[in-house]
C-alpha positions in Angstrom: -0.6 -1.9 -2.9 -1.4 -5.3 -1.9 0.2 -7.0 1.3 0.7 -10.6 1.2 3.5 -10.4 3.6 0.7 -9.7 5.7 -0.1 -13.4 6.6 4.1 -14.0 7.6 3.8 -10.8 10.3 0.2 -12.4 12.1 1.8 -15.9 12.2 4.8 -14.2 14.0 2.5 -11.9 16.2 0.3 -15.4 17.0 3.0 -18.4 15.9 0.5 -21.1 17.9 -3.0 -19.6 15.9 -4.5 -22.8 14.1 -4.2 -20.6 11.2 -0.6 -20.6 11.1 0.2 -24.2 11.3 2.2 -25.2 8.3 0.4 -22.1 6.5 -0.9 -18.5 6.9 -3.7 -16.5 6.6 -5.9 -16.3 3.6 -6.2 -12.7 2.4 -10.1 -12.9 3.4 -8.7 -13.0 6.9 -9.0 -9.1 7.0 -10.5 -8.6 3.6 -13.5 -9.4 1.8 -11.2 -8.8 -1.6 -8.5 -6.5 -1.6 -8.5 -3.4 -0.9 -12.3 -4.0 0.2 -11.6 -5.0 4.1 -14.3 -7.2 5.8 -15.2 -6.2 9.6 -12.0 -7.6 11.1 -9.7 -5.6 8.5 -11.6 -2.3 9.0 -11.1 -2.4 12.9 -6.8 -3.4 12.2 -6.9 -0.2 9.8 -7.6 2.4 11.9 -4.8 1.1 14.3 -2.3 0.8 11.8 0.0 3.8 12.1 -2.6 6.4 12.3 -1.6 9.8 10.7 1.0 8.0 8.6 0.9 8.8 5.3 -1.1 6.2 2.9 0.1 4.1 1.3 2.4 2.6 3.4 5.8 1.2 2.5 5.9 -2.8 3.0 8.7 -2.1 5.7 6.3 0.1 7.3 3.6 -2.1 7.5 5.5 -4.8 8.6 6.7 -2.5 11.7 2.9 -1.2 12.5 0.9 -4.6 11.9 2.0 -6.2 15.6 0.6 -3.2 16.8 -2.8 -2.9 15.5 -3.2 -6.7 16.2 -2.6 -6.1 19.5 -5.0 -2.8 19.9 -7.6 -5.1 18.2 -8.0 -8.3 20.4 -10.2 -7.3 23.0 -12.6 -6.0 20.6 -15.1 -8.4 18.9 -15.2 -7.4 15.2 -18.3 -9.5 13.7 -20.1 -9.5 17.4 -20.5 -12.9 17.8 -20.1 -12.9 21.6 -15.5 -14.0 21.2 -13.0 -11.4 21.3 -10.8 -11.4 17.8 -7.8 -12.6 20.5 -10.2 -15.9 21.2 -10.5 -16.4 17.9 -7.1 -15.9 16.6 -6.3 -18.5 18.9 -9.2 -20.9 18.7 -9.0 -21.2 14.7 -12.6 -19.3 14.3 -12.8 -16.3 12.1 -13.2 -12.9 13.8 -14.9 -11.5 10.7 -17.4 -14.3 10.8 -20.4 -14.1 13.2 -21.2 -17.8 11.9 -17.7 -19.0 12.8 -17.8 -19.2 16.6 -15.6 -21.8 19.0 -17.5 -24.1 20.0 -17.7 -25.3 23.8 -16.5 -28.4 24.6 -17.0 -28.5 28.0 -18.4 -32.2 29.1 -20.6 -34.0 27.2 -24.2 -32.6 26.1 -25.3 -35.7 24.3 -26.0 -37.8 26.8 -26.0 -41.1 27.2 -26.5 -43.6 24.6 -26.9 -47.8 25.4 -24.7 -48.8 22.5 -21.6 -46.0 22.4 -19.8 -44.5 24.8 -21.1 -40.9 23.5 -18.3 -38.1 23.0 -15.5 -40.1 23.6 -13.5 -42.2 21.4 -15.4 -45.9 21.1 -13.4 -48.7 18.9 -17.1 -50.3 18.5 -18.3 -47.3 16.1 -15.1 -46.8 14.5 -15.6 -50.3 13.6 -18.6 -49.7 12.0 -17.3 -46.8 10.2 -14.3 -48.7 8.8 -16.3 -51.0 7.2 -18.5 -48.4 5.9 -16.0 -46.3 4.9 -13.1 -48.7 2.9 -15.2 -51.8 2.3 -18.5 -50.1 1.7 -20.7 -52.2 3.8 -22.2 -52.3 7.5 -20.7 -54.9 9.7 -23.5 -57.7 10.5 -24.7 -58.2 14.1 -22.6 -61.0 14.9 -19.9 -59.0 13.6 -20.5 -56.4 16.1 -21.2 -58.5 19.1 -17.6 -60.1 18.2 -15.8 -57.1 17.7 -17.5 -55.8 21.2 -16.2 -59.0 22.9 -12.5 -58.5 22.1 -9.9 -56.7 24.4 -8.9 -52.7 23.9 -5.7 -54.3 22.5 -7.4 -56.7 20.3 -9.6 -54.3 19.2 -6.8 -52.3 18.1 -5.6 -54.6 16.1 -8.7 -55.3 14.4 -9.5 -52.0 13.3 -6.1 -51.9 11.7 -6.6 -55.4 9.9 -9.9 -54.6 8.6 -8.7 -51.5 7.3 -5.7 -52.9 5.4 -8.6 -55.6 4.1 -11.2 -53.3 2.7 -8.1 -51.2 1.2 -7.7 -54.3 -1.0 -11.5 -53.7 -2.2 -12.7 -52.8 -5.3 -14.6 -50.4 -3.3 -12.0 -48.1 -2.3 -9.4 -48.8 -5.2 -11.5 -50.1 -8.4 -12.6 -47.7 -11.2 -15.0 -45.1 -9.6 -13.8 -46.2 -6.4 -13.6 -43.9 -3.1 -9.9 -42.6 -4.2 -11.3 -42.2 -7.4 -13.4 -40.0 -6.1 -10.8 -38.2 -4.1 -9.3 -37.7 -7.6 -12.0 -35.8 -9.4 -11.3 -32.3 -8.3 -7.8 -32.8 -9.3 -8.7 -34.3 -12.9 -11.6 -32.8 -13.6 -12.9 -35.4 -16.0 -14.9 -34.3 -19.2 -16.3 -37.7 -20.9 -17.3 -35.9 -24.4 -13.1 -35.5 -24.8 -11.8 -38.8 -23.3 -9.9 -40.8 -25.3 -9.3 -44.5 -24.7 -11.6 -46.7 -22.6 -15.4 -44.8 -22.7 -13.9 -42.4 -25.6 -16.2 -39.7 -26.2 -17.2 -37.2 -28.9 -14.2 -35.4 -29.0 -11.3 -37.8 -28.1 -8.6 -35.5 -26.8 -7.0 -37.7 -23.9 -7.1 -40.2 -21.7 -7.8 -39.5 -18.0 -8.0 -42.6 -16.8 -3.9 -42.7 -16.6 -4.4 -39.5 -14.5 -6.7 -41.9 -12.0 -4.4 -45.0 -12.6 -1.3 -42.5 -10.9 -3.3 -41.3 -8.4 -4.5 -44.2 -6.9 -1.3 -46.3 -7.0 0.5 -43.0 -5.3 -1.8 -43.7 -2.4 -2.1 -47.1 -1.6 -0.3 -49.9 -0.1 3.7 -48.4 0.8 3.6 -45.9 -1.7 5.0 -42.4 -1.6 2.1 -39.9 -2.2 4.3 -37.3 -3.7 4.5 -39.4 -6.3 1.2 -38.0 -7.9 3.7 -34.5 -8.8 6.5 -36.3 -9.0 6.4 -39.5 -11.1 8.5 -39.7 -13.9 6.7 -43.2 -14.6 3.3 -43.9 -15.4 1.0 -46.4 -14.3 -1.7 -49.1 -15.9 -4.7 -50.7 -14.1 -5.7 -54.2 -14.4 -8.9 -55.6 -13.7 -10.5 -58.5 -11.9 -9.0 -57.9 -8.9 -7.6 -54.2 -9.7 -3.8 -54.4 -9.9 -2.0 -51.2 -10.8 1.6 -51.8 -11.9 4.4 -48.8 -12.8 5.3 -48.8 -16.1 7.9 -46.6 -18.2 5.4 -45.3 -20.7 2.2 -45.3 -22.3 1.2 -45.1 -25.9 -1.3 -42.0 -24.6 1.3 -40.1 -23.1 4.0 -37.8 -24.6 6.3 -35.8 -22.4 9.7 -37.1 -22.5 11.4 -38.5 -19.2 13.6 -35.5 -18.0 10.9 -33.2 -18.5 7.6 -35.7 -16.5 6.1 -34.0 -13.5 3.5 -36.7 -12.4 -0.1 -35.5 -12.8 1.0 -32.3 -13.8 2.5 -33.1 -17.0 0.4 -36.0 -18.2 -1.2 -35.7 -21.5 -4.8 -34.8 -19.9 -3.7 -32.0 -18.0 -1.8 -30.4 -20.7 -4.5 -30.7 -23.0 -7.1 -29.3 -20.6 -5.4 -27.1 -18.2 -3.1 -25.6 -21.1 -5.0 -25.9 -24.1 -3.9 -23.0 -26.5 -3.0 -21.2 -23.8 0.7 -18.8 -24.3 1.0 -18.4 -20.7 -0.5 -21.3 -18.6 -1.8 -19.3 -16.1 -5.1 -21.7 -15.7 -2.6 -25.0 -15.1 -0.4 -23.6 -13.0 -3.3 -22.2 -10.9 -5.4 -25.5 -11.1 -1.9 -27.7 -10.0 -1.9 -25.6 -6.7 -5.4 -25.5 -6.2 -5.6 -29.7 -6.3 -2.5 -30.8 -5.1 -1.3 -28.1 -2.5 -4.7 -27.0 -1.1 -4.2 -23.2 -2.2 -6.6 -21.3 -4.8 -5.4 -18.1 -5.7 -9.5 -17.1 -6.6 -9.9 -17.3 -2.9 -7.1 -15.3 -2.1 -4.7 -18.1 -0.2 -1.4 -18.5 -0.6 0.1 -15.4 -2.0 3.3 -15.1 -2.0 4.2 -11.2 -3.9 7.1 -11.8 -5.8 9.5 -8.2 -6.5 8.9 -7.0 -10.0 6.1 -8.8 -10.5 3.7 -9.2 -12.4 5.8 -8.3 -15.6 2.5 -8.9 -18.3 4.3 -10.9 -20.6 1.4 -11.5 -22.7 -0.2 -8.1 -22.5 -3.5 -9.0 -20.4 -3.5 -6.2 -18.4 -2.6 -7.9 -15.5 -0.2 -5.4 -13.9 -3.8 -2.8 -13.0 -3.9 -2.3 -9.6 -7.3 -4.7 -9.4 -5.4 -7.7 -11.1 -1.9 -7.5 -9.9 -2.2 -8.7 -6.3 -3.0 -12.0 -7.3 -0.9 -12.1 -10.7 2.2 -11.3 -8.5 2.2 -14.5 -7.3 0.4 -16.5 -9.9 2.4 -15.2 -13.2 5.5 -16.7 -11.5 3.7 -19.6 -10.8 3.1 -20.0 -13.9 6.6 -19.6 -16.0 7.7 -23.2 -15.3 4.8 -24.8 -17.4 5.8 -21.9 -20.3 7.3 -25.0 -22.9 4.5 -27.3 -22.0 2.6 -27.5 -25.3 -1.9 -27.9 -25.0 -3.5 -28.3 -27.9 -2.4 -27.9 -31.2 -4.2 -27.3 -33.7 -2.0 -26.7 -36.4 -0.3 -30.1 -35.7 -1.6 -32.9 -33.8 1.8 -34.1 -33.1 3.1 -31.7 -31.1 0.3 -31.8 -28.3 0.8 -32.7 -24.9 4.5 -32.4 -25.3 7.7 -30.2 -23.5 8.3 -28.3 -26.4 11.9 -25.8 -25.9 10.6 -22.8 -27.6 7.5 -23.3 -27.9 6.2 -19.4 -27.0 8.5 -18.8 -30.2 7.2 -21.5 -32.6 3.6 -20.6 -32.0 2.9 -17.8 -29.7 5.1 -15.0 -30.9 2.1 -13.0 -32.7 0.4 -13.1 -28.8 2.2 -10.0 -27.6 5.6 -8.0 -28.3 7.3 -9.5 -25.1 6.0 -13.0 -25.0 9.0 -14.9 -26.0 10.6 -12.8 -22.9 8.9 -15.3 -21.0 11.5 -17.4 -18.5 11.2 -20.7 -17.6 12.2 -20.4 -14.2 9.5 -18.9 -11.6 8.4 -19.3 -8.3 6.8 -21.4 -5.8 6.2 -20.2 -1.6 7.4 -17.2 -2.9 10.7 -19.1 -3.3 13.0 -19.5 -6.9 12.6 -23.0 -8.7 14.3 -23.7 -12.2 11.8 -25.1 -14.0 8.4 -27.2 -13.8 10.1 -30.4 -12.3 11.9 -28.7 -9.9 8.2 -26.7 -9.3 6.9 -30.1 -8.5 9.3 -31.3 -5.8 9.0 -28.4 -3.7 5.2 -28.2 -4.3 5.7 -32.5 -2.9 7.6 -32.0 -0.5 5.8 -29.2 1.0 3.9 -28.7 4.6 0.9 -27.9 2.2 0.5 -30.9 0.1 0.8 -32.9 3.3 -2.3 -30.4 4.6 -3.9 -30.8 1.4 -3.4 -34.5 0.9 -4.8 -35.3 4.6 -7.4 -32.7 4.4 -8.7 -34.7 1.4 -9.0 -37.8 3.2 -10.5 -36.3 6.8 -13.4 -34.5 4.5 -13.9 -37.9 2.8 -14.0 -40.4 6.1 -15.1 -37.3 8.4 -17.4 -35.5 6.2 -15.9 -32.3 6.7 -13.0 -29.9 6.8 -10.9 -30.1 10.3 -12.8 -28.0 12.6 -10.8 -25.7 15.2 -12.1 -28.8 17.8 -10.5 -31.3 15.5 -7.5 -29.0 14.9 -5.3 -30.9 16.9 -5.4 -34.0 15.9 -5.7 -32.7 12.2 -2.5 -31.6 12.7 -1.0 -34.4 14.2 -1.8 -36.7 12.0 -0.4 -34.5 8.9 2.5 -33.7 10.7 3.3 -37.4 11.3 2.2 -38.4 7.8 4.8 -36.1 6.4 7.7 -36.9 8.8 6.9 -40.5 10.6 5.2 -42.2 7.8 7.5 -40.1 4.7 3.9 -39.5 2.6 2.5 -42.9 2.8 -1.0 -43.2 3.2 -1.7 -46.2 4.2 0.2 -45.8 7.3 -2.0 -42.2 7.6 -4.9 -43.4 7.7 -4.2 -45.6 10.6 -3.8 -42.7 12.4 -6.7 -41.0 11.2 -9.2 -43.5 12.3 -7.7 -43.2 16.0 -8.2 -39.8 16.3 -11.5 -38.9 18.0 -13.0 -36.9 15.2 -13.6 -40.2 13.8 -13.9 -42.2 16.4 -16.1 -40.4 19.1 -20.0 -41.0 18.3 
């Protein structure tokens, strides 16, 4: 009974809410998990076509949802003092007493002898772009330099130290800062690394996971690369160089069938593992590199006829199949994408056709029904490749890959003050700078949210 369409009708009711640029709504918007509704959701269902017989068709939804938004936004659902209207439109959440806009009326700092507090001051993004990409304070005479320079020359400064301390081993060597941006999507376990630092168990070698990564964001490189890569990439050392390379000797997956990160040896082995149905992968791949995790109820995208329980998990009860409609789908393309073998070492971490025939068949009577081809944004795509250049090309790995970035330079997630600018500078890094991050980031430390003291 589930309504993920839900999130398409607000956007169209409010198209300028924060919350529906370049995405939608989680589900937790209105629910705490479905069908449980939070305070927000419990007010919008007693306006939804009262009297109407339950439950209601997705058509008639569709038709009623306008409506009970509108009934709703002078009320204040979680009584924090902003109408649910206010918040829809300032980016807050009006289920959320602890999410409240925040006034920016003038400055309540006050005045400081060094920074020109609340507004943007090149002096103190200086000293964060030193921080931040070279790892170390600017010294005094530094400062009083950089403070005796022109706005213009100034400028051009911050954007020449920043290409400098990109060159770092601070911000590009092993365990570097976009090694660290990398982590979530890797998920490194030493005890089964192969390679360099082998563990106990050596199953595969991460580091090439790290090595794409970081050469798909830095100097003129195109980020998508990191989903879309049909090469892979080695690190040298002393200075770090990384270099493209046809293949490794670590990795298995044959050319036509390479999907960057997704595919690589590591993520098959870990994400996959003996899996029939990769649901875990396929979830972990939109969680990292699109921004979306299905356990928190974002991006849902129902597809009709789904879930079909392929592999008999139950997933089609009415507490599992909300989520599964989208995920299942999600998770088809990576269906020939061998984990772990055990039975033959040879055959891991490889595109194996038929592979839910060779060694899954005993899993469930309709497993080998499985298709290949699923769905991504609740649109068609033929198989994993194809999976991966929609998922690269899409608003929300432009979200997700900028979002990455402003949490590690700003400290946090946008704010709905910093939503703006957030958006701005994705926006441009997907069209003006076509998903190249070094020419992001000179945007980024512009923007006030990281230049304003």
């Amino acid at each position: 009974m589930a309504k993920p369409p839900a999130g398409n009708v607000f956007c169209a009711t409010y198209p300028t809410a924060p919350a529906c640029t370049g995405q939608q709504p989680a589900c937790t918007y209105c629910h705490v998990a479905p069908p449980q509704r939070n305070a927000f959701g419990a007010g919008l269902e007693a306006q939804l076509a009262p009297g109407a017989p339950r439950p209601l068709s997705d058509t008639d939804f569709a038709f009623a949802l306008p409506t009970a938004l509108r009934a709703v936004e002078a009320q204040d659902a979680d009584g924090d003092g902003v109408s649910n209207l206010v918040e829809h439109q300032r980016g807050t959440l009006p289920a959320d007493a602890n999410s409240v806009p925040v006034q920016t009326d003038g400055c309540a700092a006050g005045t400081n002898p060094q920074y020109d507090v609340c507004r943007y001051d090149a002096r103190f993004a200086y000293r964060r772009v030193l921080l931040d990409f070279c790892g170390q304070s600017p010294s005094y005479a530094q400062l009083k330099e950089f403070a005796a320079l022109s706005a213009d020359e100034q400028r051009s400064r911050l954007d020449a130290e920043l290409d400098r301390c990109t060159t770092s081993e601070f911000w590009r060597g092993k365990n570097g800062q976009l090694w660290k941006l990398a982590h979530p999507k890797i998920r490194p376990v030493g005890s089964l690394k192969a390679g360099e630092d082998k563990g106990a168990i050596p199953l595969a070698d991460y580091y090439d996971d790290y090595n794409l990564f970081a050469y798909a964001q830095l100097d003129d490189h195109d980020a998508r690369e990191v989903l879309t890569a049909k090469h892979y990439v080695r690190r040298d050392t002393n200075p770090t160089r990384y270099s493209v390379v046809p293949t490794l000797p670590t990795q298995f997956v044959d050319e036509a069938h390479r999907a960057g990160n997704i595919t690589s040896s590591w993520s098959l082995i870990y994400f996959v593992m003996f899996t029939a149905l990769p649901r875990n992968a396929a979830a972990q791949s939109y969680r990292a590199y699109l921004g979306l995790d299905i356990a928190k109820q974002e991006g849902l995208y129902s597809v009709p006829g789904e879930p079909r329980d392929y592999d008999a998990k139950g997933v089609t009860s009415p507490t599992c199949a909300a989520c599964h409609a989208t995920l299942d789908p999600l998770s088809y393309p990576f269906r020939n994408y061998q984990g772990l073998s055990l039975t033959a070492r040879s055959t891991s971490a490889r595109y194996v056709p038929g592979r839910l025939e060779t060694y899954f068949s005993d899993v469930a009577p309709d497993i080998t029904q499985t298709p290949e081809a699923g769905y991504l944004f609740g649109k068609p795509v033929a198989d994993l490749v194809e999976w991966a250049q929609v998922g690269a090309n899409s608003d929300a790995f432009a979200i997700a890959t900028v979002t990455d970035y402003w949490k590690l330079l700003i400290g946090h997630p946008p704010t709905p003050e910093e939503h703006a600018e957030f958006v701005s500078t994705w926006q441009r890094f997907k069209g003006t700078h076509q998903y190249r991050v070094q020419r992001m980031l000179h945007d980024l430390i512009r923007t006030e949210a990281y230049g304003a003291p």
